[in-house]
ROMIDO-119281 format. One line per 10 residues: number of its first residue (from 1); their letters; for each residue x, y, z of N, C-alpha, C, O. Coordinates in steps of 0.05 Angstrom, whole numbers, plus 32768, in hexadecimal, padded with zeros to 4 digits. Example, Ala and Ser with C-alpha at 12.3 -4.5 7.8 and 13.67 -1.06 7.14 Angstrom:
<nodes>
1> AS> 8108 7F8E 809C 80F6 7FA6 809C 8108 7FBE 809C 811D 7FBE 80A9; 8101 7FD3 808E 8111 7FEB 808F 8102 8001 809D 810C 8017 80A1
</nodes>
This chain:
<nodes>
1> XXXXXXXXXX> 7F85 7FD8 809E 7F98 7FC4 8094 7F99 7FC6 8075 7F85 7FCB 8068; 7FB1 7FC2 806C 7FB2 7FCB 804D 7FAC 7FB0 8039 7FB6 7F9A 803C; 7F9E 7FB8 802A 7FA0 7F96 800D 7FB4 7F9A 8005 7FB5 7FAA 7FF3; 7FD1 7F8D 8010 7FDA 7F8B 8005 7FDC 7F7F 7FE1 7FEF 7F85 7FD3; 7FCC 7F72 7FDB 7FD1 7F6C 7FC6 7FCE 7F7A 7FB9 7FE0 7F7E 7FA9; 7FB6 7F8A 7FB7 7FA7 7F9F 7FAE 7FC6 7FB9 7FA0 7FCA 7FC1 7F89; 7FD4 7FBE 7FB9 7FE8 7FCB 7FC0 8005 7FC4 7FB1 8017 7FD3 7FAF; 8004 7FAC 7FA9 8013 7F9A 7F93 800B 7F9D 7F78 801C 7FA0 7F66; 7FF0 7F9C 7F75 7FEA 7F99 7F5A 7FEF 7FBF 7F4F 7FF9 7FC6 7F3A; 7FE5 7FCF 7F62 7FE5 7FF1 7F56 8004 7FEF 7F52 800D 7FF8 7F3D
11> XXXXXXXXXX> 8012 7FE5 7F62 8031 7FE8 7F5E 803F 7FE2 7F43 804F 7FEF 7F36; 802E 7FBD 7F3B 803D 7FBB 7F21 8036 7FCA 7F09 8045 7FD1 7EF6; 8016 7FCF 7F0D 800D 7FDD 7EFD 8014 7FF2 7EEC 8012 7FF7 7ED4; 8021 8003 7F0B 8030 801D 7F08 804F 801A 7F00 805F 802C 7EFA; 8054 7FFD 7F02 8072 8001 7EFD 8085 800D 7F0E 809B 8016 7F06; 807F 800E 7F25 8089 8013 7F3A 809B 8001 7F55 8090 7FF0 7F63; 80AE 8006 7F55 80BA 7FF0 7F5A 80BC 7FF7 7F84 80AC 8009 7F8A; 80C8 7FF0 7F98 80C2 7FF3 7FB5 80D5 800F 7FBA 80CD 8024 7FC6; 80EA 800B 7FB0 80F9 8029 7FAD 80E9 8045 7FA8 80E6 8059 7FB6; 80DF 803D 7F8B 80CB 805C 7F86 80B4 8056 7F9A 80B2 8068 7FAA
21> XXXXXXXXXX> 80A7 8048 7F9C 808E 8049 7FAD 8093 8054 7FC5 8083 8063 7FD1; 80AC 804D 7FCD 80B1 8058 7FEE 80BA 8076 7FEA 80B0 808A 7FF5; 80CD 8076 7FD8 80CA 8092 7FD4 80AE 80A2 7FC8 80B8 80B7 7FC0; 809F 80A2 7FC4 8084 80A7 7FBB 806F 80B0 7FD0 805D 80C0 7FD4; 807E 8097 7FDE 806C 809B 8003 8076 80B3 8013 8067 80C3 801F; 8090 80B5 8011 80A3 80C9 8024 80B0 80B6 8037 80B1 80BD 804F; 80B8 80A4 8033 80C2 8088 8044 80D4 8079 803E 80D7 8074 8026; 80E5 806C 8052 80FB 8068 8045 80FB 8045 803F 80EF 8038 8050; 8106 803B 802E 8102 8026 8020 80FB 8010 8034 80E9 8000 8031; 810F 8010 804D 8100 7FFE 8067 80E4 7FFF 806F 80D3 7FED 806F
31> XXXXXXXXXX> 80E0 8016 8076 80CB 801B 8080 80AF 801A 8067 8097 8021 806B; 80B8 8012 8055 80A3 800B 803B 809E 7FF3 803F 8088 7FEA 8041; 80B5 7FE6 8040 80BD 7FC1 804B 80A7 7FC0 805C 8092 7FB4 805B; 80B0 7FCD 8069 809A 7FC5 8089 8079 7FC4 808D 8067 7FB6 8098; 807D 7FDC 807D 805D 7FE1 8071 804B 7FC5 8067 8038 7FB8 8070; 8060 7FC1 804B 8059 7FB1 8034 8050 7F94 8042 803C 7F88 8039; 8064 7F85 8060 8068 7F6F 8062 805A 7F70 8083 8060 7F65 8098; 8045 7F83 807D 8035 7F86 809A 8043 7F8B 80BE 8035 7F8A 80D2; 805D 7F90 80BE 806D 7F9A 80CD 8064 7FB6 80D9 806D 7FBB 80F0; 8051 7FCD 80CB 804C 7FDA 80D2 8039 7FED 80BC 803B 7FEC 80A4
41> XXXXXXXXXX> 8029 7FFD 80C9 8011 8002 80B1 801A 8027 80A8 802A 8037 80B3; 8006 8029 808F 800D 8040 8086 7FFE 8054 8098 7FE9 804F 80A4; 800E 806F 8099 8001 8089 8097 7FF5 8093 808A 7FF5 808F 8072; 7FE5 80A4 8098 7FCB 80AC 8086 7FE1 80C2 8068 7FDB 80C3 8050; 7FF1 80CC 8070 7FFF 80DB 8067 8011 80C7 804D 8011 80CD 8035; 801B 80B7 8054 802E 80A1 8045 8013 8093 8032 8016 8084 801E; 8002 8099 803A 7FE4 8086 8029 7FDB 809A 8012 7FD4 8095 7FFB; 7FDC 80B2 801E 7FDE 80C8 8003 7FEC 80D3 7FF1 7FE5 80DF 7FDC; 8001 80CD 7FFA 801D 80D0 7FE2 8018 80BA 7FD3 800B 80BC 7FBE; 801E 80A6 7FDA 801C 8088 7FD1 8003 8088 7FBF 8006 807F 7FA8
51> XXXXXXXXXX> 7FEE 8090 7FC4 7FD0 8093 7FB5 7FD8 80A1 7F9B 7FDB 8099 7F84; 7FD9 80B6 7FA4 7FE8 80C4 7F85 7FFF 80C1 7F77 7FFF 80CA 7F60; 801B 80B1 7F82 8029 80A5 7F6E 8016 8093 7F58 8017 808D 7F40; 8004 808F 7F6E 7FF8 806C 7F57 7FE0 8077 7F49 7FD0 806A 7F3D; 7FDE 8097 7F4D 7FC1 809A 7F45 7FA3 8092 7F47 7F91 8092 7F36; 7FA3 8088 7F69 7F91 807B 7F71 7F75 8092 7F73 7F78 80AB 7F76; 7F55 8084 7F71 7F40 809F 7F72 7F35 809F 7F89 7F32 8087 7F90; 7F29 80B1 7FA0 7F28 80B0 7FB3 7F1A 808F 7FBC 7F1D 8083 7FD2; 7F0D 8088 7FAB 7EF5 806E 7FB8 7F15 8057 7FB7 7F12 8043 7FC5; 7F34 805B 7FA5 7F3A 8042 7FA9 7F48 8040 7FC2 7F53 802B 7FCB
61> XXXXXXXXXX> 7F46 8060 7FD2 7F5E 8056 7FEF 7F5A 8041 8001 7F6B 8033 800B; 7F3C 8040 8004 7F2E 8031 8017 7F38 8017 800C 7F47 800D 801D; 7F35 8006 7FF4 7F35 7FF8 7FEF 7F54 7FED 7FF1 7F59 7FD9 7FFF; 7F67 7FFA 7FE4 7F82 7FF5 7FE9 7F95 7FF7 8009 7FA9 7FEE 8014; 7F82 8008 800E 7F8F 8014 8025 7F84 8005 8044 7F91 8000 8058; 7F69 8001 803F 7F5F 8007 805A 7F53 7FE6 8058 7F5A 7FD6 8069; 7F45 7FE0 8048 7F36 7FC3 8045 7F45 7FAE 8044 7F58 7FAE 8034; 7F41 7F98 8053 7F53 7F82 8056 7F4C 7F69 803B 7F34 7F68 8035; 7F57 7F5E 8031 7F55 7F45 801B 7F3E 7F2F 8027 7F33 7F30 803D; 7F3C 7F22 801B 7F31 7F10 8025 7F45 7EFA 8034 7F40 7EF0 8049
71> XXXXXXX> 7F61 7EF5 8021 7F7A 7EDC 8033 7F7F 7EF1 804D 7F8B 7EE8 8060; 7F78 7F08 804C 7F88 7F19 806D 7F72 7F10 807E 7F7B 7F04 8092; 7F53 7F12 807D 7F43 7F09 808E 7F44 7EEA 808C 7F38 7EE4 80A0; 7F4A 7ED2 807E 7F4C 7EB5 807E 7F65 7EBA 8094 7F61 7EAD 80A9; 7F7E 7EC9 8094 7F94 7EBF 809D 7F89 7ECA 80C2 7F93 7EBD 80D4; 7F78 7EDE 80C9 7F76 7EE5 80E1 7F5C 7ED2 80EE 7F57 7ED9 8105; 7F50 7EC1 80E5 7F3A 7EAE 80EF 7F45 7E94 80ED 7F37 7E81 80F4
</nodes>
């Protein structure tokens, strides 16, 4: 499950707005939507493009990518 926030913050960081990011992924701006608003999760493949638009280092995929927030585990209990 992705942090999303985590996934928000590399975004503004980067100055990247949902257009480039999806293009970044190989994905088309819906299917970024979908991603972003938990509709459907990333590919391992869409998680590595996306890593290196944002210049992520291998230890941050897990965190961005794979590790849930703390409000994602409050919202599933």
């Amino acid at each position: 499950m992705t942090n999303f926030i985590l996934l928000r913050q590399q975004l503004l960081a980067h100055d990247l707005q949902m257009k480039d990011a999806a293009e970044a992924a190989g994905i088309s701006r819906s299917a970024f939507s979908a991603r972003i608003h938990r509709r459907a999760d990333f590919t391992t493949g869409e998680m590595l493009r996306l890593g290196k638009a944002l210049g992520l280092q291998p230890e941050d995929y897990y965190r961005v990518f794979l590790a849930e927030s703390a409000a994602q585990m409050e919202a599933r209990a």
